[in-house]
Backbone as JSON, one array per atom type, in Angstrom:
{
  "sequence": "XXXXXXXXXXXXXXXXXXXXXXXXXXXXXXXXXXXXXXXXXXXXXXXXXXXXXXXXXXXXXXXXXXXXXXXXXXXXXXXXXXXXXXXXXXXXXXXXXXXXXXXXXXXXXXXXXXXXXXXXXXXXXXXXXXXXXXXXXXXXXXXXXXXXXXXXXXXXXXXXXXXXXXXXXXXXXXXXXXXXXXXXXX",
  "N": [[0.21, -4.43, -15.94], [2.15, -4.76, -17.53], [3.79, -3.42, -17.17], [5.27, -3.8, -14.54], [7.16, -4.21, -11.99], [9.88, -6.84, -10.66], [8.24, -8.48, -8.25], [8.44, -8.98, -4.5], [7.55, -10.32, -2.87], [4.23, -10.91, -1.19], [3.51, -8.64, 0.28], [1.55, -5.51, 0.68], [1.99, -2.53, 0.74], [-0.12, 0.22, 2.1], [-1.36, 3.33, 0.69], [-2.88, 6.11, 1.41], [-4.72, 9.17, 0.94], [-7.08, 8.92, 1.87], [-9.08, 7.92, 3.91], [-11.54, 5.7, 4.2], [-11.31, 5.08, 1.27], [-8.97, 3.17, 1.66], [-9.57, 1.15, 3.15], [-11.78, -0.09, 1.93], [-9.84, -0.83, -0.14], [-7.94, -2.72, 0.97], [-9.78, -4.59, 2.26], [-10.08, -5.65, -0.38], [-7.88, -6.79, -1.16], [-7.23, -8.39, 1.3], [-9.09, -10.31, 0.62], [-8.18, -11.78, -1.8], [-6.6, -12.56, -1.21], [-3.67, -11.81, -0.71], [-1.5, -9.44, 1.41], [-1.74, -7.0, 4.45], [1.01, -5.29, 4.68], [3.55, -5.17, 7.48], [4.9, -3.5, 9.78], [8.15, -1.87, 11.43], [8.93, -1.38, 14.14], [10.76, 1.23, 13.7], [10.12, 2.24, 11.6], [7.21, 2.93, 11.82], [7.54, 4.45, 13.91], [9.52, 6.89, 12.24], [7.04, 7.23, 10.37], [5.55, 8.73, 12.13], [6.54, 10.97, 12.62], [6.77, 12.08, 10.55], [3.65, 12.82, 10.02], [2.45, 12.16, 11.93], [0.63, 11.57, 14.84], [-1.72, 9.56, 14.3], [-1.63, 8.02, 11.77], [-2.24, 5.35, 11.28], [-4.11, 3.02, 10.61], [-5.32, 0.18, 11.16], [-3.25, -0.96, 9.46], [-2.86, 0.44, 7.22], [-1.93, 3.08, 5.69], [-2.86, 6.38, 6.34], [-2.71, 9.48, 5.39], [-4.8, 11.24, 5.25], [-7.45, 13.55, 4.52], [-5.97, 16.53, 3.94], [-3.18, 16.29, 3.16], [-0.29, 16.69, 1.94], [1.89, 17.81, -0.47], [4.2, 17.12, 0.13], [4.44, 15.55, 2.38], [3.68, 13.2, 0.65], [5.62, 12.5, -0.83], [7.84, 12.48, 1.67], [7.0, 10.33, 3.13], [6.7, 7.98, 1.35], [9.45, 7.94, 0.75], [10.05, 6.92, 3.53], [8.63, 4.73, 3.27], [9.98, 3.06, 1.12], [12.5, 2.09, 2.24], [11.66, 0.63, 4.55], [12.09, -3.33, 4.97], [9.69, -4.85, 5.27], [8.03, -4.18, 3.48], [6.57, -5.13, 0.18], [5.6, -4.56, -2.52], [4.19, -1.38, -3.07], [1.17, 0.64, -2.7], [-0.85, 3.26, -4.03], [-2.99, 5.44, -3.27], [-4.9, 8.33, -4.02], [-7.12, 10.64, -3.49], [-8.99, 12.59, -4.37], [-8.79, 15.9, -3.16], [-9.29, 19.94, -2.13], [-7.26, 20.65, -1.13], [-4.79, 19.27, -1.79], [-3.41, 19.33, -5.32], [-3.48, 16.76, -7.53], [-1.93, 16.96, -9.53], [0.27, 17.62, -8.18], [0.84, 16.0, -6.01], [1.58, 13.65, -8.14], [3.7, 14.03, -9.12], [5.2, 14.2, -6.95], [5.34, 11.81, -5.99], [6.43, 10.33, -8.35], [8.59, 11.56, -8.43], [10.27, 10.56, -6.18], [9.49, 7.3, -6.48], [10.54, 6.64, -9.14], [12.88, 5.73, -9.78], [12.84, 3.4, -8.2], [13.28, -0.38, -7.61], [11.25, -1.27, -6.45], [7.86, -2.91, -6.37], [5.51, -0.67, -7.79], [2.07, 0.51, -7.47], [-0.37, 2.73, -8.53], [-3.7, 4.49, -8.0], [-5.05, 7.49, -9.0], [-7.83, 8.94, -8.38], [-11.04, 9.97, -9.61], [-9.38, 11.53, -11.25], [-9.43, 12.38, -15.05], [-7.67, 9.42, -16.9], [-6.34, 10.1, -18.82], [-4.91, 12.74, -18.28], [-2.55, 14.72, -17.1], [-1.44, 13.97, -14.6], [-1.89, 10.89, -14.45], [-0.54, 10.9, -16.85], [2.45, 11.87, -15.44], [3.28, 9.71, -13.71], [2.73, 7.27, -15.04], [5.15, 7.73, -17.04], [7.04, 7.79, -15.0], [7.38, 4.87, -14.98], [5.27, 3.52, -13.38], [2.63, 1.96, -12.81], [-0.94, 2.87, -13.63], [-4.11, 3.05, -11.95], [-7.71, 3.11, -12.71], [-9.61, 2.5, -10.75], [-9.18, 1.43, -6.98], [-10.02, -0.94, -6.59], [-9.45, -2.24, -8.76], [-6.58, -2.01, -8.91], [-5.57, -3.27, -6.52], [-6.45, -5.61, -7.77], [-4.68, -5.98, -9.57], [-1.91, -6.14, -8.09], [-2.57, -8.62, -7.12], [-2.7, -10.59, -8.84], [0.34, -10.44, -9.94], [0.8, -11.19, -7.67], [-0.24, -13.64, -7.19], [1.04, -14.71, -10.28], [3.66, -14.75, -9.66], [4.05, -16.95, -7.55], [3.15, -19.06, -9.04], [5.31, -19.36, -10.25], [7.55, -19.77, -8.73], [6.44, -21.69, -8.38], [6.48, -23.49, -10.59], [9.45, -23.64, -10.68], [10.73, -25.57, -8.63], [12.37, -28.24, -7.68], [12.35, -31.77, -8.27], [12.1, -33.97, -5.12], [15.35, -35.95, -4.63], [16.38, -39.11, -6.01], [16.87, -41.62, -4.41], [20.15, -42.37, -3.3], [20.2, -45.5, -2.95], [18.95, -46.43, -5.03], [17.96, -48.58, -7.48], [17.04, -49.13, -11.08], [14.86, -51.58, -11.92], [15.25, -53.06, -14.82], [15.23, -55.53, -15.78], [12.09, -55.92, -15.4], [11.3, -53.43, -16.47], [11.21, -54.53, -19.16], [9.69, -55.91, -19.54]],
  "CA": [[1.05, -5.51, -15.45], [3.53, -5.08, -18.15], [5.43, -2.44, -16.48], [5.47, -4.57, -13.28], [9.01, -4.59, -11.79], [9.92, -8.02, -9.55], [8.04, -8.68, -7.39], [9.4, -10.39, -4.11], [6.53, -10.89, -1.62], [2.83, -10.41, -1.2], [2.76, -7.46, 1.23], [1.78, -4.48, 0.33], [1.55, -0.79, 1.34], [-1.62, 1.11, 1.2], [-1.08, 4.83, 1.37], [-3.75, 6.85, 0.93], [-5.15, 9.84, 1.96], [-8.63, 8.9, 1.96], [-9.13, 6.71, 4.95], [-12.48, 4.81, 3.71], [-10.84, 4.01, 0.14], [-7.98, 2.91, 1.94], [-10.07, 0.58, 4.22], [-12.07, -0.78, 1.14], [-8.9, -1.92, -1.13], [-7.15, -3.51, 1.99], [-10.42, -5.56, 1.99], [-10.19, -6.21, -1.57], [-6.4, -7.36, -1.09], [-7.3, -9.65, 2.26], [-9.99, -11.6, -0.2], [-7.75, -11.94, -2.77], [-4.87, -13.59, -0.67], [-2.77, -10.89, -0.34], [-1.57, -9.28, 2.8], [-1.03, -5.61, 4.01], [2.31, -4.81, 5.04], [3.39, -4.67, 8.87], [5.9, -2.16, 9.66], [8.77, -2.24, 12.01], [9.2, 0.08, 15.37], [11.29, 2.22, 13.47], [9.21, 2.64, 10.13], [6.16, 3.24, 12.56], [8.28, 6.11, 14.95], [9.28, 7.61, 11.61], [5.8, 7.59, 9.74], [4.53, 9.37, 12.79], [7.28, 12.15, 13.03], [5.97, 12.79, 9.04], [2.13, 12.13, 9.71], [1.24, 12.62, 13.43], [0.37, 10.08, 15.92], [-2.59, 8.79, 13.95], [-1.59, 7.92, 10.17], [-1.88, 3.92, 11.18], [-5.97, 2.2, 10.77], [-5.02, -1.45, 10.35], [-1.65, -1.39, 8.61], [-3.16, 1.45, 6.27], [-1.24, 4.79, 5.73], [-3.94, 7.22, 5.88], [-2.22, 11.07, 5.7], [-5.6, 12.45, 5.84], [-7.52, 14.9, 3.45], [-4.79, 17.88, 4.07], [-1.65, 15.69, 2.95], [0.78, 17.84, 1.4], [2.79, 16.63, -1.79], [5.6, 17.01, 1.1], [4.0, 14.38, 2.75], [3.37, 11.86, 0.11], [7.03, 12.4, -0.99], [8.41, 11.69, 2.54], [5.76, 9.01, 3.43], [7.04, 7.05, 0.22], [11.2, 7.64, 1.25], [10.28, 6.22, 4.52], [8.31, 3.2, 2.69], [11.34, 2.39, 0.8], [13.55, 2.04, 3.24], [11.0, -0.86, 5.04], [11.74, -4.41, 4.48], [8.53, -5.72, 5.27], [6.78, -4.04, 2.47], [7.16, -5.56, -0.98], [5.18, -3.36, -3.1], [3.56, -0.06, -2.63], [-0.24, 0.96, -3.22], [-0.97, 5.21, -3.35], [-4.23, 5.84, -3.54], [-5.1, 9.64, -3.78], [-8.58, 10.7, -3.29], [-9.17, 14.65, -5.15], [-9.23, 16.94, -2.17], [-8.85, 20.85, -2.53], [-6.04, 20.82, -0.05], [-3.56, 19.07, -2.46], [-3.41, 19.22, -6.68], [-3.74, 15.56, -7.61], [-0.24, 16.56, -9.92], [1.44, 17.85, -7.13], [1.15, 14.34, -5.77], [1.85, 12.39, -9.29], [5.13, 14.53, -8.92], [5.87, 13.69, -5.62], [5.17, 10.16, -6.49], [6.89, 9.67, -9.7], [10.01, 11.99, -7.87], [10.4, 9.38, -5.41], [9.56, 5.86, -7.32], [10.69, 6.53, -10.64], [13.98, 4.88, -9.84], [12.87, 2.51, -7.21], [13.31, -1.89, -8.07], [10.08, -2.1, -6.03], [6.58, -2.35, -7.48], [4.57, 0.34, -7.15], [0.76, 0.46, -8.46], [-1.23, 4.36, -8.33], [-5.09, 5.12, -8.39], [-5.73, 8.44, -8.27], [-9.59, 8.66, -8.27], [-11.86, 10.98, -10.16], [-8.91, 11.76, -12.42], [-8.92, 11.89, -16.72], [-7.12, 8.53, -16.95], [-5.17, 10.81, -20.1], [-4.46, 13.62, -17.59], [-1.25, 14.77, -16.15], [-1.38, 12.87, -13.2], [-1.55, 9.4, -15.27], [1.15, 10.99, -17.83], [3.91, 12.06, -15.18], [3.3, 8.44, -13.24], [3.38, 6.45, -16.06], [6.17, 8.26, -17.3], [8.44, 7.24, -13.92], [7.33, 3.52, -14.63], [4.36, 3.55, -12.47], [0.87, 1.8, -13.9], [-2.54, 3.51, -12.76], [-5.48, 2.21, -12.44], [-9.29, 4.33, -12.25], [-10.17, 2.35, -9.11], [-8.52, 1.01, -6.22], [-9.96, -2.49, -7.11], [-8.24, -2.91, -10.0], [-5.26, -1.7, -8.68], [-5.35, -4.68, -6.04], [-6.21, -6.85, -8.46], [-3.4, -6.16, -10.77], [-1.54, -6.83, -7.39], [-3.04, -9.91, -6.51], [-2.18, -11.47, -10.23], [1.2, -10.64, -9.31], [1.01, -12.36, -6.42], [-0.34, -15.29, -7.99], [2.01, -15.3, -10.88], [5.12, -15.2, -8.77], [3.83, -18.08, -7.01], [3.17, -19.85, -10.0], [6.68, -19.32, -11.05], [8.05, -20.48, -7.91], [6.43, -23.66, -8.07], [7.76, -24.49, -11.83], [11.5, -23.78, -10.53], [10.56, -26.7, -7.96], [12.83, -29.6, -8.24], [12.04, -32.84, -7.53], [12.9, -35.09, -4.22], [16.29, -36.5, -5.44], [16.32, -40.22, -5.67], [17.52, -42.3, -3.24], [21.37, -43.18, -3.23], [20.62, -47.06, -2.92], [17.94, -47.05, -5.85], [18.54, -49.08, -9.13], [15.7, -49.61, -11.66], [14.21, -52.86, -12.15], [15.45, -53.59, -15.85], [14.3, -56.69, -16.46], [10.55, -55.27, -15.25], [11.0, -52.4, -17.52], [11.4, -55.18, -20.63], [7.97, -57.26, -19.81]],
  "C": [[2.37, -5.59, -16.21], [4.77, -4.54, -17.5], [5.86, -2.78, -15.15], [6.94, -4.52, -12.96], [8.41, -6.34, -10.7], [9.3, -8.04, -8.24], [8.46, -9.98, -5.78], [8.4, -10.66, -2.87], [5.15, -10.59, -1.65], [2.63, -9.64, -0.36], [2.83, -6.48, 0.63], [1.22, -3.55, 1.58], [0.81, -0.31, 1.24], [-1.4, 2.25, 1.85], [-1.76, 5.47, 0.7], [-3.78, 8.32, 2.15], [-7.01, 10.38, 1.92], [-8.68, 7.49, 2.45], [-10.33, 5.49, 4.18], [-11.78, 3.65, 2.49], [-10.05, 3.17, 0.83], [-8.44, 1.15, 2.68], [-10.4, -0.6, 2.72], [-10.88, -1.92, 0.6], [-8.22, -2.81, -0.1], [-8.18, -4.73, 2.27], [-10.67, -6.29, 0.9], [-8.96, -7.23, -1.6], [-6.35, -8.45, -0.15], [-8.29, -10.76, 1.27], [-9.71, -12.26, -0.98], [-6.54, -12.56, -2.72], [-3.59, -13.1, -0.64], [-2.15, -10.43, 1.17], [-1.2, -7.67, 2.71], [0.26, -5.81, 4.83], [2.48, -4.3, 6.92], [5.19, -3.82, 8.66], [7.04, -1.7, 10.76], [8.86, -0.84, 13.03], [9.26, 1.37, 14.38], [10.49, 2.57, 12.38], [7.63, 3.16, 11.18], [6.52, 4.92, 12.97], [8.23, 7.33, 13.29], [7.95, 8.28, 10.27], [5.08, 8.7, 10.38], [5.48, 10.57, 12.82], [6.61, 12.48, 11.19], [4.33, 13.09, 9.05], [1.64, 12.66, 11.05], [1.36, 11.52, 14.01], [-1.02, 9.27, 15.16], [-2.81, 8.29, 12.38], [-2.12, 6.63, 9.98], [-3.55, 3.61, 11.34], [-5.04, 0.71, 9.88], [-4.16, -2.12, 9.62], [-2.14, -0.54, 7.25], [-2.75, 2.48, 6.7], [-2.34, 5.43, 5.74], [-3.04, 8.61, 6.78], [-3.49, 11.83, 6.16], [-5.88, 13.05, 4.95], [-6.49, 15.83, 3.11], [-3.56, 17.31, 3.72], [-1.13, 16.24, 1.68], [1.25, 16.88, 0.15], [3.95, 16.33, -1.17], [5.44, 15.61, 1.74], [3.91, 12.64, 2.0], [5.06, 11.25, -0.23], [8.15, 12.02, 0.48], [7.99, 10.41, 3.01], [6.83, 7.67, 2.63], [8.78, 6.9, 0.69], [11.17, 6.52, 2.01], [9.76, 4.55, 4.33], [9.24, 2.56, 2.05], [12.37, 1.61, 1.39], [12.94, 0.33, 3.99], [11.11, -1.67, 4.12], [10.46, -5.3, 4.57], [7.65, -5.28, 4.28], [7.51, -4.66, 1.17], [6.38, -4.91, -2.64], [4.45, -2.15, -2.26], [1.84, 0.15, -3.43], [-0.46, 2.5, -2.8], [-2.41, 5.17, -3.79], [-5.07, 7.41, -3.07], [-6.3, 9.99, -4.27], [-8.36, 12.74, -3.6], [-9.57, 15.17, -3.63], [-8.74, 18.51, -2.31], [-7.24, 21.22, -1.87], [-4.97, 20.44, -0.91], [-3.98, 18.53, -3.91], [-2.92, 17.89, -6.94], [-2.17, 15.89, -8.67], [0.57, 16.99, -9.32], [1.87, 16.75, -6.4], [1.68, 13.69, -6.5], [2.82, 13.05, -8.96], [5.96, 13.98, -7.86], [6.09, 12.12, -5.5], [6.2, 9.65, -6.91], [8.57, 10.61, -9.05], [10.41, 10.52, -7.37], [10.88, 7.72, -5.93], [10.1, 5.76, -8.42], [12.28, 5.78, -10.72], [13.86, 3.59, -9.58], [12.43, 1.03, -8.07], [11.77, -2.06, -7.25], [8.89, -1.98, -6.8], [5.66, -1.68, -6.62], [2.94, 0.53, -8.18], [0.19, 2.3, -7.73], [-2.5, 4.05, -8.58], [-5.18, 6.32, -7.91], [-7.17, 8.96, -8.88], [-9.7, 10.01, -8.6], [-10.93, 11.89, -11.28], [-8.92, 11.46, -13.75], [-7.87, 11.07, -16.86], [-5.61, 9.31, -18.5], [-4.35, 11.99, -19.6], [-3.3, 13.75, -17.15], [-0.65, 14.24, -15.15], [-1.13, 11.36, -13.71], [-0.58, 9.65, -15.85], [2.37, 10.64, -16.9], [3.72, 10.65, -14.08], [3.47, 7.61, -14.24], [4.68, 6.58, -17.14], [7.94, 7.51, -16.1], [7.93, 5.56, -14.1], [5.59, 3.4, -13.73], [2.93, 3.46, -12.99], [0.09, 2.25, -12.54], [-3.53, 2.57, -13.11], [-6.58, 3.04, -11.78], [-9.67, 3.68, -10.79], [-9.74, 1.5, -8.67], [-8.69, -0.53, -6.12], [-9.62, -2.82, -7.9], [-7.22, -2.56, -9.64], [-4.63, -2.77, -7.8], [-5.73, -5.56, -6.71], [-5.3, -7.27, -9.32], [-2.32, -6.65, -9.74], [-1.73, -8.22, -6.96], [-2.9, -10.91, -7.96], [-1.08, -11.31, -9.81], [1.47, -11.36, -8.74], [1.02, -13.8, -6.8], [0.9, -15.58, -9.3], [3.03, -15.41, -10.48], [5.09, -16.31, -7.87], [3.91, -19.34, -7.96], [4.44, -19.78, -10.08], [8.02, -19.69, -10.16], [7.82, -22.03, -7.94], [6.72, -23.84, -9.47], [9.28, -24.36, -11.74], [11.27, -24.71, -9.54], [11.3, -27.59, -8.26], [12.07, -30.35, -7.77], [12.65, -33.49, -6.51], [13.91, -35.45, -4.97], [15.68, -38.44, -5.61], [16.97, -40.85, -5.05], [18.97, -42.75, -3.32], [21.04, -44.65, -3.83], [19.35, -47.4, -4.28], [18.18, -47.17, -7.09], [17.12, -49.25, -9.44], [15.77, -50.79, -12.01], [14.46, -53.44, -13.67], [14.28, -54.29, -16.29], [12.58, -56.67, -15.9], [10.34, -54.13, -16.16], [10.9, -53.19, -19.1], [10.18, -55.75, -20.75], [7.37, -56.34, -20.15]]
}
């Protein structure tokens, strides 16, 4: 949470390419008072010219076992670009098809500049491994499983709420209202 950048809304992104996880944390994130991220014509049209016609289950990215580091790295451009998301969630599931640091690369290419917040799990990885280094390196906290990764989101959430309601003013007071003095002396 330390390395948190600003957060400015409770939607997030879930981009995985392991449909199930993907399914799970989006249920961890609806319980937790979060929301996922809806996605505008155009962020849709271009997800699918990167992805196919079927990347979308429920407002979850799912590339699919076979997703390229090309993929995660355009995927993520085109998430940038959308205002309706307000962080990002990657969740990369070990498949032989793509080297879990060919992803953290593609990742940490991408985000390592970006003002938005971005959280990583990539699963079944040495939390000391290359994949955690060159992500936490661009800014980018990991977490071993996709429920802690929405839950470090979902504190977020809550503390930016909190921190909205102590900048709260108060109602003003009324133009025509004087205090009672001589009731404040008895």
């Amino acid at each position: 949470l330390a390395r948190s950048r600003p957060l400015r809304g409770d939607r997030l992104a879930n981009l995985t390419n392991g449909g199930s996880v993907g399914m799970m944390a989006a249920d961890t994130l609806l319980a937790g008072g979060g929301k996922l991220a809806e996605f505008a014509d155009e962020t849709r049209a271009a997800l699918s010219g990167v992805l196919g016609p079927n990347w979308l289950r429920d407002n979850i990215i799912d590339m699919g076992f076979d997703a390229t580091a090309g993929h995660y790295e355009q995927t993520l451009r085109v998430l940038l670009k959308e205002p309706g998301v307000n962080a990002i969630l990657i969740i990369h599931v070990p498949f032989a098809t793509v080297p879990g640091v060919e992803a953290a690369k593609a990742a940490a290419t991408v985000l390592g500049k970006t003002s938005r917040t971005v959280l990583a799990c990539f699963m079944g990885f040495d939390q000391s491994g290359e994949e955690v280094r060159l992500l936490t390196a661009a800014g980018i906290p990991t977490y071993e499983t996709p429920d802690k990764a929405v839950g470090a989101f979902v504190h977020l959430v809550r503390h930016r709420r909190n921190q909205e309601l102590l900048m709260e003013m108060p109602a003003s007071l009324p133009t025509d209202f004087y205090p009672d003095l001589d009731a404040a002396k008895a």
